[in-house]
N, C-alpha and C positions, 0 to 999 in steps of 0.2 A: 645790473638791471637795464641801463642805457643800452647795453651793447648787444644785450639778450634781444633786447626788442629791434632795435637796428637790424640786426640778424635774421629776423623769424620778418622782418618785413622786406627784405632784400632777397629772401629764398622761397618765401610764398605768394607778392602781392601779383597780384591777376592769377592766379593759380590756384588759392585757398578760397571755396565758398563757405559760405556760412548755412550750416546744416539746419536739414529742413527740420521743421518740429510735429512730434506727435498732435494729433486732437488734444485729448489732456494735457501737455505737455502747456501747447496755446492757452489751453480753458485756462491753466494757474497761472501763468503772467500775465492776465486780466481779471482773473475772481476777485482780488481786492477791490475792483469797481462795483462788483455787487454791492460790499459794504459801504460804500460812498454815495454811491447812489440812493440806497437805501434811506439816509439820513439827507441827500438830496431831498426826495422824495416825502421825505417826512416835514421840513421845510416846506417845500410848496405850496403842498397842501393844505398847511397848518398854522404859517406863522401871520397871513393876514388875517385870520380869526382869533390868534392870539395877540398881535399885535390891536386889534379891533374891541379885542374885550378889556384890553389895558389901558382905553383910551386915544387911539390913533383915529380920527374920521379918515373918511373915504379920498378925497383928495390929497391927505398926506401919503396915504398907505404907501405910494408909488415912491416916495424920498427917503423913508424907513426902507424899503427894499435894494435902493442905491448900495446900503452897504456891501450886498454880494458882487454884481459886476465892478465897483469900487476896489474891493479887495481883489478879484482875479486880475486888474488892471497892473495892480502892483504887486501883487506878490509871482505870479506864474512867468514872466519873462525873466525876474530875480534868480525863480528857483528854477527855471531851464538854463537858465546861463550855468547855475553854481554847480545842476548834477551834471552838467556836460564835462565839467572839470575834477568831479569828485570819483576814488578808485578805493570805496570801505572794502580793505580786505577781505572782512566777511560780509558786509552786508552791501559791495558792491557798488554800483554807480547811480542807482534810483532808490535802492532800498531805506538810507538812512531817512530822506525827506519824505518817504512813503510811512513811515514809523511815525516821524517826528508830527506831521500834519495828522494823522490819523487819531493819535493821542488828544491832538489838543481840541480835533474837532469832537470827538467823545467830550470832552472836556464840557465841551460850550453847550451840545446837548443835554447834558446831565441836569446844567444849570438854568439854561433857558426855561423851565418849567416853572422855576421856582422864582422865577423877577419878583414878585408879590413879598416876597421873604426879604429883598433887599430895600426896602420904600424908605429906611434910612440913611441910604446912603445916598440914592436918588431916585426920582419918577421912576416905579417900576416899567413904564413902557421903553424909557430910554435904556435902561438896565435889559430889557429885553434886545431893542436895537442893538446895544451893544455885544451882545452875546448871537447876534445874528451875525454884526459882524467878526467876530471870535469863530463862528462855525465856517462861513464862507470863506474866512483865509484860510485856515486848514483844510475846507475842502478845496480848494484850491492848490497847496502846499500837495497833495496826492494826485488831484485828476493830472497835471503835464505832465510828472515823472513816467506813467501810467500810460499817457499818449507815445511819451518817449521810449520807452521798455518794448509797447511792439514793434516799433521800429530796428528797436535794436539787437532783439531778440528772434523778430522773424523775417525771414529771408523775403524777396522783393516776389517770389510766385507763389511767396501764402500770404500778400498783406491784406486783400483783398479779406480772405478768411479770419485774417487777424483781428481786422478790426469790425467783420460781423460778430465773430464770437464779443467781442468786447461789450455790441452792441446788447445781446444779447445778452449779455449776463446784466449789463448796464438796467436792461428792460426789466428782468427778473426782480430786483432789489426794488427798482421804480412800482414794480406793481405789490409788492409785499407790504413794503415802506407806505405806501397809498393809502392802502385798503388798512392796514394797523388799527386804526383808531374805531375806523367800524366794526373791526372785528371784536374790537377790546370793549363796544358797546354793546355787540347784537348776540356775542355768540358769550364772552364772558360778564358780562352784564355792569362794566364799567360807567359812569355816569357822563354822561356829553354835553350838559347842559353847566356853563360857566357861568356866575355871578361877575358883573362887573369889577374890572380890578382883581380877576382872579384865571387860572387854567383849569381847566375842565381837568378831572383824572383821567379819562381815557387817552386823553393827548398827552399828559403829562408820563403817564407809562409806557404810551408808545414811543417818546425821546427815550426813554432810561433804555427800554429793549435793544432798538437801533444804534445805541452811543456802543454796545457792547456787540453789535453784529458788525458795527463798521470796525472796529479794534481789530475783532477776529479775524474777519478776513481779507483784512490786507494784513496780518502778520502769514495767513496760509501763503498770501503769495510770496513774501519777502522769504518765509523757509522754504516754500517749494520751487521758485527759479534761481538757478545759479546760476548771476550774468555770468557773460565772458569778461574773461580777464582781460587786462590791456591790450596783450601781446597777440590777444586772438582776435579782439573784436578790430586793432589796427590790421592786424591783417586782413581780414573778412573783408573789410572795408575798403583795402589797398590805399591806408594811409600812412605816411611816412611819423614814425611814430618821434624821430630828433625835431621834424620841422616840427607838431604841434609842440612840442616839450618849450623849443624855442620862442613857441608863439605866449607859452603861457607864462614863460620868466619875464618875456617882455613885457604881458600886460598887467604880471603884478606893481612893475616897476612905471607903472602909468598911473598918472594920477587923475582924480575924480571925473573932473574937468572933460582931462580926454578920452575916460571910460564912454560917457554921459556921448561926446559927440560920435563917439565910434558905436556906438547905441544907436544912435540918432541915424548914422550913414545906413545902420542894417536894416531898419526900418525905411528909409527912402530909397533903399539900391535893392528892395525884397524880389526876388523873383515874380515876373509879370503873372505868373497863375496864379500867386499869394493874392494880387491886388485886385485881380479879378472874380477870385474865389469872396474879398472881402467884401466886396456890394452884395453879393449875394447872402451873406453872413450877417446882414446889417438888415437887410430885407425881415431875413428869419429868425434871428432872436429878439430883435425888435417886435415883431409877435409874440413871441413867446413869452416874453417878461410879462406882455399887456394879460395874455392866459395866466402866466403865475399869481399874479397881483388882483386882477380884478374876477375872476369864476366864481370864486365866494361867493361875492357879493353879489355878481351878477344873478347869478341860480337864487340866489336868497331872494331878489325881489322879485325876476321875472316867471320862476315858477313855484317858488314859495309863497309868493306875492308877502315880503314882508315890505313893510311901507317905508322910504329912503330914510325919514327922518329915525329911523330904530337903529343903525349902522353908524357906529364911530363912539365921541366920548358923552355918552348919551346916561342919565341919573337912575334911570326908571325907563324897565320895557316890557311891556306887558306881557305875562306869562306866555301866553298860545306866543305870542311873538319870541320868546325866550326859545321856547323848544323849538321853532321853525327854523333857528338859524343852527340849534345845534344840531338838527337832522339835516338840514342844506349843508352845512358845514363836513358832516359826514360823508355826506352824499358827493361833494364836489371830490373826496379820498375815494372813492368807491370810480366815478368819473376817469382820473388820472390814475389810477390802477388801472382800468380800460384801455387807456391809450398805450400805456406802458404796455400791458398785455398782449394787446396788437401790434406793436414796433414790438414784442420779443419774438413774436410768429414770424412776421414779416421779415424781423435777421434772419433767420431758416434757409430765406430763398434769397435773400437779395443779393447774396452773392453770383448766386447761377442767373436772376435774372440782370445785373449789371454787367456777368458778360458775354452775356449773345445780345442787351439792348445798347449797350454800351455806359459806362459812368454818369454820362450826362444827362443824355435820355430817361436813366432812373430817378436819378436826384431830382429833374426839374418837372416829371411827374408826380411824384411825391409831393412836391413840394406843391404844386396848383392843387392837388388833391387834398391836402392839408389847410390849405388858403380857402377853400370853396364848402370846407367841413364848417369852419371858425363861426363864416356867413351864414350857413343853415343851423344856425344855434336858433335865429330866428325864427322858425320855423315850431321849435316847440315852449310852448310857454307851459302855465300850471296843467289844466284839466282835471279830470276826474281823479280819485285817489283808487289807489292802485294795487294789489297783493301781489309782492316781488318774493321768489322763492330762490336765494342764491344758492341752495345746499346745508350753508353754514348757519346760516337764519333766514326767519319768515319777517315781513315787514311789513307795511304801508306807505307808498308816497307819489305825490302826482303824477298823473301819465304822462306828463311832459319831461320829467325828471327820468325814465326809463328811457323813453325815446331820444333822451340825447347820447346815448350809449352810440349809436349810429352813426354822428359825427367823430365821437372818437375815433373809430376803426382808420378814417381817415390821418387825422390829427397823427395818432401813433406811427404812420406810415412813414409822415414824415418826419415826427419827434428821429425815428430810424435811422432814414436816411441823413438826416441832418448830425447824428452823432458818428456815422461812420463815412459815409461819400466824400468829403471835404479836406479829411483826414487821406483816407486813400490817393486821392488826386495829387493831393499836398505832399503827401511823402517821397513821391517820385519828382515833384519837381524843387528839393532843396539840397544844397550841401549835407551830406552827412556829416561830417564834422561839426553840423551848426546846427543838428535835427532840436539838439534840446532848447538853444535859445531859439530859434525859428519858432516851433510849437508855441513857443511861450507870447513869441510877439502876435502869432493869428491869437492869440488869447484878446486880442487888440480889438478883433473882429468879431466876439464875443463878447465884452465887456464894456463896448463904447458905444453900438444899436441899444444894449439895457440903459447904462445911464443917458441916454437922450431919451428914452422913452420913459425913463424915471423922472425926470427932470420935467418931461410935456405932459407926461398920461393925466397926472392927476389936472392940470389944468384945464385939459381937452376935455375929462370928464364936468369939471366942474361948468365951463363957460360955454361948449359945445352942446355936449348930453343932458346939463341938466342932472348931472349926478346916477342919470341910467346906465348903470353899467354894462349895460349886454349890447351896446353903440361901442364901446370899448373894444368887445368880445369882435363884433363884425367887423372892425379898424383892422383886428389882427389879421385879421382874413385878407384883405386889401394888401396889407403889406406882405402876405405871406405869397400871395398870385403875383407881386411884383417880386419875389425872388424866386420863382419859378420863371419868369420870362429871361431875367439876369442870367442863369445859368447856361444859358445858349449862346454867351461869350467870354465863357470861361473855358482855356484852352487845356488840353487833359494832354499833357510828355506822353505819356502811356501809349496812351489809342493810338498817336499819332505813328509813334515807332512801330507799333504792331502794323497797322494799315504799311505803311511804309514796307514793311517788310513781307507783303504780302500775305 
């Protein structure tokens, strides 16, 4: 096998390209994102209202939510490092951890509904917590290998496509995953209204649905793409397939210690576009957490008008106030089903319009346009109540609540861009040989704007706002226009060589 590979790298390297891939071909080594997202999505949505009716107030919400960037912090550079090194005969070099995370975030799903069931063993809210963070490592364990597969799988003049499809399928599950719970109330006549200390059914079947649509399809992807094997993907690559072999006896034979500082070096010697890409990355999910975490709440008081003190570990809430939060509650899945929906349109084009405007130009549009949506939440409070006709069902709910469809369009645009531009940029400026641990350390740049904002939000709500959360909601907006301006020094390999090259 040494000498086979040796061989096939010595008689093909610059000479062997790695074939391009059908549409379809693309669509299946990213369709397991649908199902991840999916239960993303259902999370977002869902878990500060679940987390809310289990007893969390308003200023904790944000250190219960720690768990997700928490877990991506440590688990996705682990598991970039480990599939950069892994060759499962059958199931290849991403597939085993795309199995493995996928199972157990199903797992976490299944049970998260049911925290109420375990009050013996401990506070069902922390039983919850924990099973948040139970889902957030798994999905994590799937989303890098996932980041890592189109890289590895599609050649450098479809990454561009690569990772809109990705996005795009990404949007598809986010807006399904969203809307679930409403559907599960309006159209099959699920109940949405939760007793204290308990989960509503609708939510509760919308986990059970998505634990088994996330399964599915990331097992479609795992049987539908056959990586390359060693000997092709070192050639594709024009890697000397003795030196890495060399590199990897050496660093079994290394101990913790110097794992840890050779760690430590890739993260301080990252490529200068990583570091630049990272303030921009810190800008934007640092909004985004403050969106996952507080919109409940927000919508609940500012256009529900339900009154602060009803939100959190509260004994007794008066009925009308009961139903308001579980139709807010709903309503905030129907919201981010929108924005999903609008970042999955908006993959369609954003390929072709990132290149005649160029990478940056789109990202840091998007992303002001998404900053300036956050701000105009402002804009619509309660109003008159309203007859909404989606198709699926007929309704009632504030016109203020309709009209914030309108900022989503925005939001989504960037949610889009923000899941594929950074990536694409990023691809071209890392070692290939180092794609999977790299990925995993910008997971850095993900996971450390959350925990600061998990760490401050809830006390900027409390000693800032006054516990109004839609001063929250405009915060993100603020942070999101300063990563829109960031983006205009972040250097893109690409552009540069094309320009160069006339």
């Amino acid at each position: 096998m040494r000498g086979t590979l040796r061989a096939v790298f010595l008689k093909t390297h610059r000479t062997m390209e790695k074939p391009k891939l059908s549409y379809w071909q693309i669509w299946n080594v990213s369709f397991g994102f649908l199902g991840v997202q999916f239960g993303f999505a259902l999370q977002n949505a869902n878990i500060s209202r679940v987390l809310e009716n289990l007893g969390a107030n308003l200023h904790s919400l944000s250190l219960f939510w720690l768990a997700a960037p928490i877990m991506g912090l440590i688990v996705q550079p682990i598991v970039g490092g480990a599939s950069d090194l892994t060759w499962h005969k059958r199931f290849g070099r991403r597939g085993p951890f795309l199995i493995g995370g996928a199972f157990f975030a199903a797992l976490g799903m299944f049970l998260m509904p049911n925290a109420p069931l375990f009050v013996k063993l401990m506070p069902a809210m922390f039983f919850g917590g924990l099973m948040l963070a139970l889902m957030d490592g798994s999905f994590n364990v799937t989303m890098q290998p996932f980041r890592a597969l189109v890289a590895d799988m599609v050649p450098k003049s479809q990454r561009n496509i690569g990772y809109s499809i990705q996005s795009l399928l990404i949007n598809i599950g986010a807006v399904i995953g969203s809307a679930l719970p409403f559907i599960l109330t309006n159209v099959i006549g699920l109940d949405n209204v939760a007793e204290q200390g308990k989960v509503s059914a609708s939510v509760t079947w919308a986990f059970y649905i998505g634990a088994t649509i996330l399964l599915g399809s990331v097992l479609w992807t795992v049987f539908k793409t056959k990586e390359h094997p060693p000997e092709k993907y070192f050639a594709y690559e024009g890697i000397d397939p003795e030196k890495v072999k060399k590199e990897r006896e050496a660093a079994a034979k290394e101990s913790f210690w110097v794992k840890v500082k050779n760690f430590v070096g890739l993260v301080v010697h990252m490529p200068k576009t990583m570091k630049q890409l990272a303030v921009v990355q810190f800008f934007s999910w640092f909004a985004l957490y403050l969106m996952w975490v507080y919109t409940t709440p927000a919508i609940g008081q500012y256009v529900w008008e339900v009154p602060v003190q009803y939100f959190g570990d509260v004994k007794e809430v008066p009925e009308v106030y009961k139903t308001a939060k579980g139709a807010s509650g709903d309503w905030v899945g129907i919201l981010f089903a929108g924005y999903s929906l609008f970042a999955a349109l908006f993959s369609l084009v954003m390929d072709r319009i990132a290149n005649r405007l160029g990478r940056k130009t789109t990202y840091s549009a998007s992303l002001l346009l998404g900053g300036l949506s956050f701000i105009a939440f402002l804009l619509f409070s309660g109003g008159a109540v309203t007859e909404v006709d989606l198709l699926i069902a007929k309704f009632e709910v504030p016109r203020g609540a309709v009209l914030l469809l309108i900022p989503m369009v925005g939001i989504g645009i960037a949610w889009a861009a923000i899941l594929a531009m950074p990536y694409a940029i990023l691809s071209n400026a890392i070692p290939v040989e180092r794609m999977g641990i790299y990925m995993g350390i910008f997971n850095f740049t993900i996971a450390g704007p959350q925990i600061i904002s998990g760490i401050f939000g809830g006390m900027i709500l409390k000693h800032f706002f006054d516990n109004q959360a839609i001063w929250i909601i405009v915060l993100a907006g603020v942070s999101m226009v300063l990563g829109a301006v960031a983006v205009y020094f972040v250097r893109d390999t690409e552009a540069e060589e094309r320009k160069a090259g006339g």
